[in-house]
Every structure is written in structure tokens, then in C-alpha cells.
C-alpha positions, 0 to 999 in steps of 0.5 A: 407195168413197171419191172422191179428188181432190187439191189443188194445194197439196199439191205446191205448188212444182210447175208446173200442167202437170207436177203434172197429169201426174204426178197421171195417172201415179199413179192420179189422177183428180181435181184440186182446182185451186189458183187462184193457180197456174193464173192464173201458168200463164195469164200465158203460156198459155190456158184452152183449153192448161189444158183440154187437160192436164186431158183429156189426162191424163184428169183432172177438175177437181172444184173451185177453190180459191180466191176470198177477201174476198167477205163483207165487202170493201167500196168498191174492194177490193170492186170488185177482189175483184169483178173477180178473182171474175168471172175466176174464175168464167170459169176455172171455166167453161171448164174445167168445174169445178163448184166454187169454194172461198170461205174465211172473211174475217178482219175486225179486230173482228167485229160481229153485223150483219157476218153479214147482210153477209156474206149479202147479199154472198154472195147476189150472188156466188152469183147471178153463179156461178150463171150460169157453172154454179158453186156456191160452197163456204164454208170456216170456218177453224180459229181465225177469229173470223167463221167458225171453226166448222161450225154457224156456218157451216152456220147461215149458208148455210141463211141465204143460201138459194141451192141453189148455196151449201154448206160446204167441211169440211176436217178439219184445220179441224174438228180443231183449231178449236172445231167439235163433233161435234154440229155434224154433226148442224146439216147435212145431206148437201146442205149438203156440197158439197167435203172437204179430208182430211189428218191431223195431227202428234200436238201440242197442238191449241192450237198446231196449224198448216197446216204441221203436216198429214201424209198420212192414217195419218201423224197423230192427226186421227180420219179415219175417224170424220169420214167417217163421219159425213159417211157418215151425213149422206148425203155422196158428194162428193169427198175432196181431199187438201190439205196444206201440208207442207214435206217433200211440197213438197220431194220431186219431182213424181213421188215427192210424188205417188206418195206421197199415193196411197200414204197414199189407198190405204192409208186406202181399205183401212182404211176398209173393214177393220171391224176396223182401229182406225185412227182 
């Protein structure tokens, strides 16, 4: 069986505390957490009012998202970044979440040596999460020209070597960027530490947004392929449904919520229908 969690974005106009218990009420019972989110929850109350939520309505936080700019800042936006990576790693490890996302930097002009910096960067970073408990997880992005691709990003974090550095595969990332199928055959299943599913409007992948991601079943993105091959791979972490789909922003909590179980249920049922050609 498939491990679903969902991301916060996926309701991102929603509070942390409502979004958590209508996740709960509809079957939920994994959360990716959405950072800056939760630090506006935080303004006005504590780690420990997050954590009771998160127990109460028996919902694990399975990851972090997120923590930008730790590869290449430099001089003091390096010091700030530093500053918000620490306090994040402290919110990770009060609320037992295992993993904080790290999408790519986005320089002006990229340079050869920006990918030893940005080892070395991380390597740091990786040190410091791994006294909280934390593992970080490297998220490339569709059309980024540091990291846009998974066997560029697979290629750096055998680099890095640290057990508690893996990669973020989100399949809209994967679809619409220049990533290959053969870049599956550059991992391996440890190096997969967290998936974001979604699907995608049936358009030109030239012109593909974040704001044209759909649930599963919905788009042309080829879902079951994809977990398949991480199947293959060996991978058995958690699926997080993440979205940034203005009609799902609009609904209420409780219907947004209902809904992306709905999609989940209906792709768990597909996913073991051999004979389904859903794609």
C-alpha cells in the first residue's frame, strides 16, 4: 500500500490548526508541514500547542517544507539564512518531523565551481540537522538552471556524502523539466527520502506552471509510471500530495480536504487494478 501524506499548500489559505483537523476527519494521517505557515501559527502560540494538534487529531508530521537559499548565500543573507535554518531545525525537532525540504538556489548565472559550494554548503547544514535528528531533502526544480533535473541532483548528493542527505522528487518537477527516465536508473532507493505527487493540466509542457497542477486522475502527468519506477528503485516513503491549485484554495477546509482523499483513493484503487490503463 501506497503512504500518503499531504502538503499544507495544498489548502494553502487555510489556518495550521483548522487544516489539521479537517486532514484527521478525512482519513488523513500524514502531514507535510508548510513552514512559513506554521511560523505565523507560532507568532502566537507554541511548539508545544503545534504538537498537541498534531497528537490529538493523530496526525504525523512527516516532513518540512521548507528552507531555501542554503547553497550558495553568501556573507549576511548567509548569516540570516543560517539563523532561519537553525530555527527550523529546532521546529523540526520538537514536533518529531524527520525531514526538512531544501529546494534549489536560483543564481543570476550559474558557474561550474557554484556545485562544490554548494557541497560544501550543505555538508554544513547537513551536520547541524544531523544533531536535531534531521535529514535534509534536495528538491531540483522544473526549469532551474542549478538544479533542474534529478541525475544532476542525484549526481550532487552522492557528492555531498552525508547518510542524512537525499533528494525530494516531485512529479511535476520531473514531468516538466528536463529530467529523463533514465535518470531513475542514477538513484538508488536510499537516495529518495520524500515524493510530492500531483498531476497536471493536459498543456504544452513548454508552458507548464505550479498553478497548473490538478489532483491525481485529473491531468496527463503519468503517475503510476513514475511510482513505479520508484517501486523499482526500492522506495517506500511517503507520497505528499502537494498542489498550488487556486480552485482547491478556494474551497472550504473541510470540502478541499474531502476532495484530495477522494483523488488518493481513487489512485490507490488504480495502482492495484493491473488492468487499469491510467497513466
Amino acid at each position: 500500500m501506497i503512504k500518503f501524506a499531504i502538503n499544507e499548500a495544498t489548502t494553502m489559505r487555510a489556518g495550521f490548526a483548522a487544516e489539521i483537523k479537517a486532514y484527521s476527519h478525512t482519513g488523513f494521517k500524514a502531514v507535510e508541514l508548510w513552514l512559513p505557515k506554521l511560523e505565523r501559527y507560532l507568532g502566537e502560540h507554541t511548539l508545544e500547542d503545534a504538537d498537541n494538534i498534531l497528537k490529538e487529531n493523530r496526525i504525523k508530521p512527516i516532513a518540512a517544507c521548507f528552507q531555501g537559499d542554503l547553497m550558495l548565500s553568501k556573507r549576511e543573507k548567509r548569516k540570516q539564512v543560517v539563523k532561519s535554518f537553525k530555527r527550523r531545525l529546532e521546529i523540526c525537532q520538537s514536533l518529531s518531523c524527520p525531514v526538512l525540504v531544501v529546494p534549489t538556489d536560483f543564481p543570476e548565472r550559474v558557474k561550474l565551481s557554484m556545485y562544490d559550494e554548494a557541497i560544501s554548503n550543505i555538508q554544513e547544514t547537513a551536520d547541524a540537522a544531523e544533531e536535531s535528528g534531521v535529514s535534509l531533502a534536495i528538491e531540483f526544480i522544473q526549469g532551474a538552471s542549478f538544479l533542474g533535473t534529478l541525475e544532476t541532483t542525484a549526481k550532487l548528493v552522492k557528492k555531498i556524502k552525508r547518510e542524512n542527505v537525499g533528494i525530494v522528487l516531485d512529479m511535476f518537477h520531473f514531468y516538466a523539466g528536463k529530467s529523463k527516465w533514465e535518470d531513475f536508473d542514477t538513484i538508488s532507493k536510499e537516495d529518495i527520502l520524500l515524493v510530492h505527487l500531483n498531476d497536471v493540466k493536459d498543456i504544452p509542457r513548454e508552458i507548464m506552471g505550479d498553478k497548473d497542477r490538478v489532483l491525481p486522475g485529473e491531468g496527463i502527468l503519468p503517475v503510476r509510471e513514475i511510482i513505479g519506477r520508484l517501486e523499482k528503485v526500492g522506495y517506500q516513503g511517503y507520497y505528499s500530495l502537494e498542489l498550488f491549485n487556486e480552485e482547491l484554495w478556494r474551497m472550504p477546509i473541510q470540502k478541499a480536504a474531502k476532495k484530495a482523499m477522494k483523488s488518493l483513493r481513487s489512485l490507490q484503487g488504480r495502482m492495484l487494478d493491473k488492468s487499469s490503463n491510467y497513466s
